[in-house]
C-alpha positions as MATLAB code, in Angstrom:
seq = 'XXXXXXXXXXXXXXXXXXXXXXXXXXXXXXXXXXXXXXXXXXXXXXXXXXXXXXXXXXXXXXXXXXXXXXXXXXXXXXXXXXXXXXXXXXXXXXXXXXXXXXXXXXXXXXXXXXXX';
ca = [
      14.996   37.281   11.644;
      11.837   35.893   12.904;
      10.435   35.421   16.378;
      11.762   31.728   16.562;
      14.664   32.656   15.504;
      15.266   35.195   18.026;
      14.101   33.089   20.588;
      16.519   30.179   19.463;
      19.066   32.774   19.863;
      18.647   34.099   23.398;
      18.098   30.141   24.788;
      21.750   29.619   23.150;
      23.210   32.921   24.746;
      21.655   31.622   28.384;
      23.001   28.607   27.799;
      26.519   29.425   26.578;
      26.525   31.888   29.305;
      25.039   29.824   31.869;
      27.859   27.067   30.684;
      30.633   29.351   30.969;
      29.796   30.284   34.693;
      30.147   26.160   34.940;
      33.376   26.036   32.805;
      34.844   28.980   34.912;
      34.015   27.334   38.401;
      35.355   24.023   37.184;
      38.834   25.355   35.442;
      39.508   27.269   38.466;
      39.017   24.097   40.629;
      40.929   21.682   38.077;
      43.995   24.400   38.221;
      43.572   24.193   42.446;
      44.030   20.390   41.916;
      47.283   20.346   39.241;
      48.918   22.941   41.738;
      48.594   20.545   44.296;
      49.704   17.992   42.597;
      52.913   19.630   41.365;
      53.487   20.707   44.881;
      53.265   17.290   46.576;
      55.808   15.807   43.718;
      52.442   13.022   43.144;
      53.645   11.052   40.399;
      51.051    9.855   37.520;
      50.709    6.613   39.427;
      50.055    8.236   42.659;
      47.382   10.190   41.187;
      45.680    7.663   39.549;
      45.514    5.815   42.694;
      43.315    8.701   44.557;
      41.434    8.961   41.876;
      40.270    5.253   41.453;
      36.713    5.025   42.285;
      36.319    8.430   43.889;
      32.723    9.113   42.646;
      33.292   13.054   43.757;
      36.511   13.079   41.385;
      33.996   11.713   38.476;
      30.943   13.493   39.130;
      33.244   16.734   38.965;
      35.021   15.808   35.844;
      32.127   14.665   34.442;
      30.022   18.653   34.876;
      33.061   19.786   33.274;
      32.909   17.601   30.080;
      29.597   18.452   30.081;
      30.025   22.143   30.380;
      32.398   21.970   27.245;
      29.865   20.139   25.391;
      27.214   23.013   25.622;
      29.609   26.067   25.696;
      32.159   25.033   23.095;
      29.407   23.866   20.353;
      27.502   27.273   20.897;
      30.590   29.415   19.760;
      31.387   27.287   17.056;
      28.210   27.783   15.336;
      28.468   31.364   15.943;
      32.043   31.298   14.235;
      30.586   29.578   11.258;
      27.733   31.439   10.835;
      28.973   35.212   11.178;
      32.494   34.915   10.258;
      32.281   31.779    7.392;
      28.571   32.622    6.619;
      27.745   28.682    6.951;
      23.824   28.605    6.507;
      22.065   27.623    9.738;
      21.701   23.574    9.250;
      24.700   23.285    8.457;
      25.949   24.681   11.381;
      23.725   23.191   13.938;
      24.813   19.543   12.345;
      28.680   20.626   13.099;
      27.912   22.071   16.414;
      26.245   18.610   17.332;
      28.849   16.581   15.760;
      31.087   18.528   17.979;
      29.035   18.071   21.301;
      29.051   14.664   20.687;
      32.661   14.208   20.091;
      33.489   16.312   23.280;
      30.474   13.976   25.484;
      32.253   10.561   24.095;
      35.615   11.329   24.146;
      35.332   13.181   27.965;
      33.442   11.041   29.407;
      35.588    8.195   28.159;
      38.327    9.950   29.890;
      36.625   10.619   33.106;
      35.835    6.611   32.529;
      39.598    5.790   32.457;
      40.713    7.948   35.441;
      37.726    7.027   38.027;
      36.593    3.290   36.682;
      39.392    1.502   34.367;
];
């Protein structure tokens, strides 16, 4: 392993780390929010009217999609490299195809609930 490479590696344990303390913060929150929800009987229509232009509501979902789209890529590509042995372009191509997928299809959520 060369000095690039081990530098490559501890930027994508901070940031997988870093991500998760993000990911943590924001499932914790999102659970706070369903329990309410369950608990005050809202119904889907009810819901979608608080949510309807509340920028808070988006900004939040959208750190979340974001922190999936760093911490979820980074553990794939460790999955394919240790356990399937995938050679390292490879991987990084399916990690970013994977990012990308989580960014579009998130924030296109986040889009529906807070915009559409």
């Amino acid at each position: 392993m060369t000095g690039d490479d081990i530098l490559l590696q501890a930027r994508l344990w901070w940031w997988q780390r870093t991500s998760a303390m993000a990911l943590a913060f924001c499932v914790l929150v999102h659970l706070g929010v369903i329990i309410y929800a369950v608990h005050a009987g809202l119904s889907a229509a009810s819901l979608l009217g608080r949510t309807r232009g509340n920028v808070v509501f988006g900004a939040f979902y959208t750190l979340f999609v974001l922190a999936c789209a760093i911490h979820a890529p980074i553990g794939l590509m460790n999955v394919a490299r240790e356990w399937l042995g995938w050679r390292p372009r490879p991987v990084g191509w399916l990690a970013a195809a994977f990012a990308l997928a989580i960014v579009v299809l998130g924030l296109r959520a986040v889009y529906g609930v807070v915009v559409a």
